[in-house]
N, C-alpha and C positions, 0 to 999 in steps of 0.2 A: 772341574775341567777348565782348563786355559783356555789363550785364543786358538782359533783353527783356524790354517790358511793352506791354500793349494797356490805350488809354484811351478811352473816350466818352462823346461830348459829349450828355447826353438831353437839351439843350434845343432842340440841333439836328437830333438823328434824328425820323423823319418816321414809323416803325416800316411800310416798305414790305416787309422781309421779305429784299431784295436778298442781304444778305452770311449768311444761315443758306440761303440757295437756293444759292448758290456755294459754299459751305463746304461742305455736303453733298452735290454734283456734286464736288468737287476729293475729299472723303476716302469718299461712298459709306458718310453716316451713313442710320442708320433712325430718326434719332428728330424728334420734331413739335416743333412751334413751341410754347412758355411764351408768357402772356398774365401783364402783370402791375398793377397798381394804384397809379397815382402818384399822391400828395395828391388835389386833388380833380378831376382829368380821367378821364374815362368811360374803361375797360382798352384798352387797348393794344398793340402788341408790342414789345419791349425786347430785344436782342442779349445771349444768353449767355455774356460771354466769362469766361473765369476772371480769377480776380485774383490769383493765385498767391499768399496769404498767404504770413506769414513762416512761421509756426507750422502751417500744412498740418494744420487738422482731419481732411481725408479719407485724408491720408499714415497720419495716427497712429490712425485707426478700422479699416484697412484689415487685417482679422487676416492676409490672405495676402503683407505686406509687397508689395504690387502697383503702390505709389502712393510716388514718392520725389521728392524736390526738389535736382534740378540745381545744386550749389553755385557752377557759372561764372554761369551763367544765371538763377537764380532760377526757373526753368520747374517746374511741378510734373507731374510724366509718368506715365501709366499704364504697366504694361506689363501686354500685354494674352496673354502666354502664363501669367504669375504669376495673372491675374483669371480666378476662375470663378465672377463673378456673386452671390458669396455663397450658392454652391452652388442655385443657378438650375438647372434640368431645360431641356434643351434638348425643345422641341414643348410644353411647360408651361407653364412662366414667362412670362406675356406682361406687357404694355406696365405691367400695373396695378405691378411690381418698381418702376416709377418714383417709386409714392407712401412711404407712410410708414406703417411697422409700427403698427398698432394697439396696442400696449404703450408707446411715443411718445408717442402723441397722448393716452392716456390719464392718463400721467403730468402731474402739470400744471405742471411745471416743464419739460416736453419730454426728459430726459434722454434719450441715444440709446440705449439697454435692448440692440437688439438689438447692435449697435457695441461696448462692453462685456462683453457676455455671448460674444459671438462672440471676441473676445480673451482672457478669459478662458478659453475651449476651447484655445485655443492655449498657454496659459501664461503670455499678455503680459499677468501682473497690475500693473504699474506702469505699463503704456501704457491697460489697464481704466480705472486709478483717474485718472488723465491726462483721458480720456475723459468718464467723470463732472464730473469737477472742470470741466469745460468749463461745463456750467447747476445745478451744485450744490456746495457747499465741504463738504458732513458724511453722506456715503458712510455712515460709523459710527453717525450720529446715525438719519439715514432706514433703516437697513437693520435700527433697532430698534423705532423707533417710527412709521412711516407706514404706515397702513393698504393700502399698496399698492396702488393703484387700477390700474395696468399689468397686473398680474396679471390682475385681472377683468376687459380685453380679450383676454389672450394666447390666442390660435387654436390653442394646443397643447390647450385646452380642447377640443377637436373630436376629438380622439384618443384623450387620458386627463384625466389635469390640468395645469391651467396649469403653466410654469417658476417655480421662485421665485426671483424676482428679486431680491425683499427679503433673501432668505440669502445669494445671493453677492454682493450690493453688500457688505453689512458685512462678510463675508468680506476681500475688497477692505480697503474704509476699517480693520480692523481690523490689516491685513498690512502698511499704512502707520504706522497707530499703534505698529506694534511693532519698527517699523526705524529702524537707525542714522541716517541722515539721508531725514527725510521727505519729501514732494514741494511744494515751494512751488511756484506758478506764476510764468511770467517777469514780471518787473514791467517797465512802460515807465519813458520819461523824468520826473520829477520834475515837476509843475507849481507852480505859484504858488497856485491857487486853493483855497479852506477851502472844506469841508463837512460840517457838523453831524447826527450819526446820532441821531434823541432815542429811546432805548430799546434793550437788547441782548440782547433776543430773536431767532428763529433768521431774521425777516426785516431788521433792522437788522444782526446780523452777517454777513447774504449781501451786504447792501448796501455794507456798508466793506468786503468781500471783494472783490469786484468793483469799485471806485472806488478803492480799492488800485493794484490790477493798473492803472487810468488813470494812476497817477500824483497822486492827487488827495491833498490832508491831511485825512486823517479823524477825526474825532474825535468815539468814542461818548461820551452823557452818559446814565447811568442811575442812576435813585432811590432803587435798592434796594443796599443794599450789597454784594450779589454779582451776578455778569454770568451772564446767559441766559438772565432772561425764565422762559417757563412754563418752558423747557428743565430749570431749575435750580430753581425757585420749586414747579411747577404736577406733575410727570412725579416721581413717587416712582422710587428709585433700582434697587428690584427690575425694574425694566422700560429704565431709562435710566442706568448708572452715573454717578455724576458725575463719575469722571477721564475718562470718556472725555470729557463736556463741555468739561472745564476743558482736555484736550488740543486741541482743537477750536477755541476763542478763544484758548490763546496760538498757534497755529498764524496765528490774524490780527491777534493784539499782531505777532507779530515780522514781519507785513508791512509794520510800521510803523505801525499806525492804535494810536491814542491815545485809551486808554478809562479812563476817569472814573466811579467809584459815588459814590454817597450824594449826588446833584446832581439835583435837579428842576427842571428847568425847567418855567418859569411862577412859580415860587418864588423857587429860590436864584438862577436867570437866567431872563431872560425873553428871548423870539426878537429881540427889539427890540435887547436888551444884546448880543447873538450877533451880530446884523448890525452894528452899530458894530466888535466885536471881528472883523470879517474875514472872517466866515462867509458864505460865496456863493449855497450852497443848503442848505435841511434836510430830513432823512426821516423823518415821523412813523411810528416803529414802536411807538406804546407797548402796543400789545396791547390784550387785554379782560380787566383783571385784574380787576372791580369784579364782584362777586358777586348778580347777581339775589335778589331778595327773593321770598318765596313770596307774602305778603300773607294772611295769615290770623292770625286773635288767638292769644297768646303766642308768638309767632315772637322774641320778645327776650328770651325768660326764658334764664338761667343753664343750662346744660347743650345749646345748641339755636347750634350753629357752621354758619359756612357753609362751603361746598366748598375753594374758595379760600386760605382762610384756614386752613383748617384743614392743608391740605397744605403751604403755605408757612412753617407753624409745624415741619412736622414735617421739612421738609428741610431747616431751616438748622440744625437740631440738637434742636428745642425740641419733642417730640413730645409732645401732649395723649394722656392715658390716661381712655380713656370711662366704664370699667366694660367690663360681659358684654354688656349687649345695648341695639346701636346700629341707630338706624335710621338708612338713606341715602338720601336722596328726591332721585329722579333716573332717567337711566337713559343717559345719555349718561359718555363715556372720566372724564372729572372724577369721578363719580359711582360707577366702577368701581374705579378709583384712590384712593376714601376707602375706600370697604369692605374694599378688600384690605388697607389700609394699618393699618385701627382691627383689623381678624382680626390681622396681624402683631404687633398692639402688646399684643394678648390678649383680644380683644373673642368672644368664643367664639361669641356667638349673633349677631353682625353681618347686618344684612341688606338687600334692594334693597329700596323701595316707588318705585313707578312707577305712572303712571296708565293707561298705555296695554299694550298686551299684548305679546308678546316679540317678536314679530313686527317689531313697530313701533320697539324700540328703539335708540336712535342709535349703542350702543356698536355694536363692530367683532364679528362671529360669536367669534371668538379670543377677545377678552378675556371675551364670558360664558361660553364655555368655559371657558378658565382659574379662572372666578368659581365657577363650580357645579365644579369640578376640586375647589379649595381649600372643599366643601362651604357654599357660602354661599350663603341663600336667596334668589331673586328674586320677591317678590309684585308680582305684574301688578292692573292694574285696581281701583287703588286710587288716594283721592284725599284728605289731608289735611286737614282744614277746622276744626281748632283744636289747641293745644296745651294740655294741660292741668297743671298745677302743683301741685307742693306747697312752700309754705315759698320760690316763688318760684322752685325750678327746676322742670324737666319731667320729669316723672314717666309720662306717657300721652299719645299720640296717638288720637283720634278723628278717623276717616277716615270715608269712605262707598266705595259698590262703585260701579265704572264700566260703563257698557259704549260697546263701539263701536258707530258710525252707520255707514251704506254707504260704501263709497267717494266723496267728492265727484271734480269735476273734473279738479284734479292725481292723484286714485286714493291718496289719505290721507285714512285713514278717522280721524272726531275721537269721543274721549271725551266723554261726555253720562252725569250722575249718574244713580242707579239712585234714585228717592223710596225714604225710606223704609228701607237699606240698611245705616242706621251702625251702627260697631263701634269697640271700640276699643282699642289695643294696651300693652301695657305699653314704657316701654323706659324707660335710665336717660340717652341724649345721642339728640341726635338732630345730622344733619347735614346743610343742602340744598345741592345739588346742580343750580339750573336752569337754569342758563346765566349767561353772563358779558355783560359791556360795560364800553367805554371810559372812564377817567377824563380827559376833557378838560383840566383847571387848564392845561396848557403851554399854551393859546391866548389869550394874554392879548390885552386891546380892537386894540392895532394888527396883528391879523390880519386880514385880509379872510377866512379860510376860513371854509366853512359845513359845517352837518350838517344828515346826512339825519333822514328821521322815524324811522327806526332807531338814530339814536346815531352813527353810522358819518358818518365824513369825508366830503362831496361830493367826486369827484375824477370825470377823466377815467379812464373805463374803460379806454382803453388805453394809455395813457402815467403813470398814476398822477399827474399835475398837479391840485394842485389851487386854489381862486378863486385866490389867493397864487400869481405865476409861479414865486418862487424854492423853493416848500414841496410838498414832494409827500411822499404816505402810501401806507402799503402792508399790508400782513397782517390780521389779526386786526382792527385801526383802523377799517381801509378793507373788511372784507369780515362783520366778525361772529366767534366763534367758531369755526374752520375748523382744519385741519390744518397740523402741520409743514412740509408739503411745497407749500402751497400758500402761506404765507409764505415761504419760499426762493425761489419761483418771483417772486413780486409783489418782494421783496428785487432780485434778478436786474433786473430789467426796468423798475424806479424807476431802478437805476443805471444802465442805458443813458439813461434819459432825461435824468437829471442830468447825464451826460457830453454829449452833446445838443446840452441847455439852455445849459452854462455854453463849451460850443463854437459858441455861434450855428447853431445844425444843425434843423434839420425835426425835430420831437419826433417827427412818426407816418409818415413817410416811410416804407413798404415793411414796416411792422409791422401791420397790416391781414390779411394772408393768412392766410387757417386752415391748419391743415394738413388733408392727406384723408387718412382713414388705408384702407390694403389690404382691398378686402371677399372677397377669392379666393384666397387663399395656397397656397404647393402643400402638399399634406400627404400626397401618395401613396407615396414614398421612405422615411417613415419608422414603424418599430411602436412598439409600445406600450412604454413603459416607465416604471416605477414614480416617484413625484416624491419626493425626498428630505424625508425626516420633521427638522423641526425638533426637536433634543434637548434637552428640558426640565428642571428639578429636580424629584423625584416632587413632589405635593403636600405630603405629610407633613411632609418637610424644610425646604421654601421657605415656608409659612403662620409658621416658629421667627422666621425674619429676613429681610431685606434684601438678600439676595444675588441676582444677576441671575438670573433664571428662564430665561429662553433660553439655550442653551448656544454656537450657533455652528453651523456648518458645517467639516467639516476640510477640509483641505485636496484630499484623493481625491474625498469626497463631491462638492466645489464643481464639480472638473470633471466629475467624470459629471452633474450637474445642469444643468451651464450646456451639452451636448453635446444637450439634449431639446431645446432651441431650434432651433425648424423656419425659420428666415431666410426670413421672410415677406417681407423689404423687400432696399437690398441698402445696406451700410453707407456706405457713402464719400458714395451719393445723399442717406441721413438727416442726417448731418453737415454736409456743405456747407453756411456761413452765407449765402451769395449762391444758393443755389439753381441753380448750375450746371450739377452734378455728372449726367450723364446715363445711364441706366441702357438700352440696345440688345438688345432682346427678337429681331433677328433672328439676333443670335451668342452672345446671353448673357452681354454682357459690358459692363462701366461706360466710359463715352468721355467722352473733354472736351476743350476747347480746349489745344492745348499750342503757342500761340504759332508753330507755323511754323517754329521752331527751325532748322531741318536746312534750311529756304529762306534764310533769315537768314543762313544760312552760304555760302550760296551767290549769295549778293549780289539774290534774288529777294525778291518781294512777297510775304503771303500774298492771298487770291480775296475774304476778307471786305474788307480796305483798297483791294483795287484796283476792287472791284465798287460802293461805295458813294458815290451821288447826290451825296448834302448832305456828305460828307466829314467826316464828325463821328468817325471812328473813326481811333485813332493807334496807330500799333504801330512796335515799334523799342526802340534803350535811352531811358529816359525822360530821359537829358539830352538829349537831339535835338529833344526836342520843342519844340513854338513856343509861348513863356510864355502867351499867350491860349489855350492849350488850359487850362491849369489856374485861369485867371479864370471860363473857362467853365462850369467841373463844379461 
């Protein structure tokens, strides 16, 4: 027996329901009808069949090895004595097992948290990192510096505290980093078509990561003469080593993508010279390197750096020495990362001025912990309103006191000066810190793209397209100042559009659907148990140098942390790219289409192809089929 595939025709199913009514009379499923959203016709019903990938995401999330792919047939099969549900409670676990762990959905790159973390219980750290590597290529990178937003859903919050997730991803990404041969992903066939990455920061290196794995010839061009963007530039190395970076991008030089420093485009090439040179599509990643200005008098005098710049001076080797006592005006991750960095360099009396109260500010709870750890002051409720000089550098700030108003609408409360309040501080450098934006120059006059009133790229919100069909933007560009993990994800999902675009393909075809994440999870099976403390360098020691302040997770630790994961969802359903994958709360256990196989064998039909109307549905080995089946799809 050949391979077996089932094909359908959606232009000619009529979504009567016919062959999931048969289908579940012939095998005695419990589960309901998927409704789903095609371009722009009002929902519909659409037949679940599997598409048996080659690469079997739900095979390789499945920690109980439950899920295997038939090498005569290609069929992907459950076996449903190996399934239990991803530990499902039978008379507990109902229908809701079908949606999506809230640690998912929170992620904004979608990783599948619980799918990994559940593999890792088992030991399948190389099927983990596999897992990951599926909507993210720097495991190592996010498991140091992403604020973790997944955590702050996780439902183990209901018991004790969250799982940390962010320790055993790098755990993972770092157990890669330290092995003989690392995990590349499978690359397909080689195409013809060029595509130009402008910037190589962590969303333009997701983006040649994934247009790699198409096949496509990538080729980043970045300005600055070393590759990774804030990664490398922006993220001092006590918090982000730089080998593990630089292990990181040549992990995507050797997928073949071809990266270029010291090249600006708009400058040294312009999009114009790219598209004669063969260039198909581009990704604008250039970030928001350009350093807000405070706006207030002597903001240019000698001693008075901005965030930015100050930290890109000190990563590429060239670290400015302030004196004793620096002021940091700010209060967001940039702004936390100067102070620490002017304290390390010997700045003794370093400190935060912020205008808003602590409550308010943008860095991550962690990092001011770590900030007031490493004894450095945060003055809240303070507001700058001149710099004052001697001999032309800055000698004193004069600020005024704030206070806050009520809560408006969004429930952000705004500083409003106090009359009459000023004071004013000694220091010997000062350094701002207010946020970033885009330097445009790469768009020279033959682009059609536009910008918002923010600075930030017009683009299609969900496809990253923007005016320009062949030019689409992503990260930092396209969104503001934002997180690692949120340029990965925008990285991610430029490159399916690009693949798409330059494939003649529906940009937004069936990328519309939110996920819903699990509001009921069971949590009665398990007690309380303590969350693994992240092992730090004391303060004392880590304030002398540069050495990573996080220590890791060992090995023992990783799995008793990754075992507090209450399997709110159930893995193989969250993985499924087609949405197939179905989770049956009347046995507790995951079912899907497995092609009929054993009819096939037997020279029979299966009940969905023999039951349907319009005939739009084909099952069999795919040479049999009638070539107008596949003009049709």
């Amino acid at each position: 027996m050949g391979k077996v595939s089932l094909m359908l025709n959606e232009v000619e199913c009529m979504g009567c329901h016919a062959c999931e009514v048969a289908c579940k009379q012939e095998h005695g499923l419990g589960v309901g009808p998927r409704v789903i959203k095609v371009i722009e016709r009002a929902p519909y019903f659409k037949p679940l069949f599997c598409h048996h990938c080659e690469d079997s995401p739900c095979a390789l999330a499945c920690p109980e090895s439950a899920i295997t792919k038939d090498p005569k047939t290609g069929v992907v099969l459950v076996n449903s004595e190996k399934c239990n549900g991803c530990n499902a409670v039978a008379g507990k676990s109902g229908a809701e097992k079908q949606e999506t762990s809230a640690c998912k959905v929170g992620c904004p790159a979608h990783i599948d948290v619980q799918g990994f973390v559940s593999l890792a219980v088992k030991g399948k750290f190389k099927e983990a990192l596999q897992l990951i590597k599926l909507a993210s290529p720097f495991p190592s990178i996010c498991g140091r510096v992403c604020p973790h937003p997944c955590e702050s859903e996780c439902y183990r919050d209901q018991i004790d505290k969250p799982v940390a997730i962010h320790a055993i991803e790098r755990f993972l990404g770092d157990m890669d980093l330290k092995a003989k041969k690392r995990y590349v992903p499978e690359m397909k066939p080689k195409r013809r078509e060029k595509v130009a990455i402008i910037g190589s920061g962590p969303a333009g290196l997701t983006c040649a990561y994934f247009l790699a794995q198409d096949g496509y010839k990538v080729t980043i061009f970045e300005k600055a003469k070393v590759l990774g963007g804030m990664l490398t530039g922006g993220i001092p190395s006590y918090r982000l080593p730089r080998n593990i970076v630089d292990a990181e991008i040549k992990m995507i030089r050797n997928m073949g993508v071809t990266m270029k420093t010291k090249v600006e485009v708009g400058k040294d090439k312009t999009i114009a010279q790219l598209r004669k040179d063969g260039f198909k599509a581009f990704f604008l990643a250039i970030g928001a390197q350009e350093s807000l200005r405070l706006g207030v008098p002597g903001e240019d005098l000698d001693g008075v750096y901005r965030g930015l710049d100050y930290l890109r001076q000190l990563n590429l080797g060239k670290p400015v020495r302030l004196g004793e006592r620096v002021a940091v005006i700010g209060g967001g991750n940039v702004a936390m990362d100067a102070v620490r960095s002017a304290r390390r360099l010997g700045s003794e009396k370093a400190f935060i001025l912020y205008r808003r109260g602590l409550e308010e500010m943008p860095s991550t709870p962690e990092e001011i912990k770590q900030c007031r750890e490493e004894k450095i002051p945060i003055k809240t409720l303070a507001q700058p309103v001149r710099f004052i000089s001697n001999n032309g550098r800055v000698k004193a700030i004069e600020c005024i006191k704030m206070r806050l108003t009520e809560p408006d609408e969004s429930g952000r409360r705004k500083p409003e000066p106090i009359l009459g309040s000023e004071f004013t501080i000694k220091v010997e450098a000062v350094i701002t810190a207010l946020g970033q934006e885009s330097d445009w120059c790469c768009l020279t006059p033959e682009c059609a793209c536009t910008l918002t009133e923010w600075g930030t790229m017009k683009i299609d919100p969900l496809t990253f397209q923007s005016d320009d069909p062949d030019i689409f933007t992503g990260g930092d560009a396209a969104r503001g100042p934002k997180t690692v993990i949120e340029a990965i994800a925008d990285g991610r999902h430029a490159a399916i559009s690009i693949n798409r675009y330059l494939s003649g393909e529906n940009l937004r075809l069936g990328r519309d659907m939110p996920l819903k994440a699990i509001e009921q999870p069971q949590k009665g099976k398990y007690d309380r148990a303590a969350r693994a403390p992240m092992p730090y360098l004391e303060p004392k020691k880590r304030i002398k140098n540069f050495n990573e302040v996080q220590k890791g997770l060992t090995k023992g630790v990783t799995l008793q942390e990754a075992k507090r994961c209450i399997s709110c969802g159930t893995c193989c359903v969250q993985t499924c790219p087609y949405d197939v994958m179905q989770f049956n709360h009347e046995v507790t256990k995951a079912v899907k289409c497995d092609l009929c196989v054993e009819k096939r064998g037997r020279n029979e039909i299966p009940a969905c192809y023999a039951i349907c109307p319009t005939r739009c549905i084909f099952w069999g080995n795919p040479k049999e089929f009638p070539k107008e089946v596949y003009a049709g799809l």
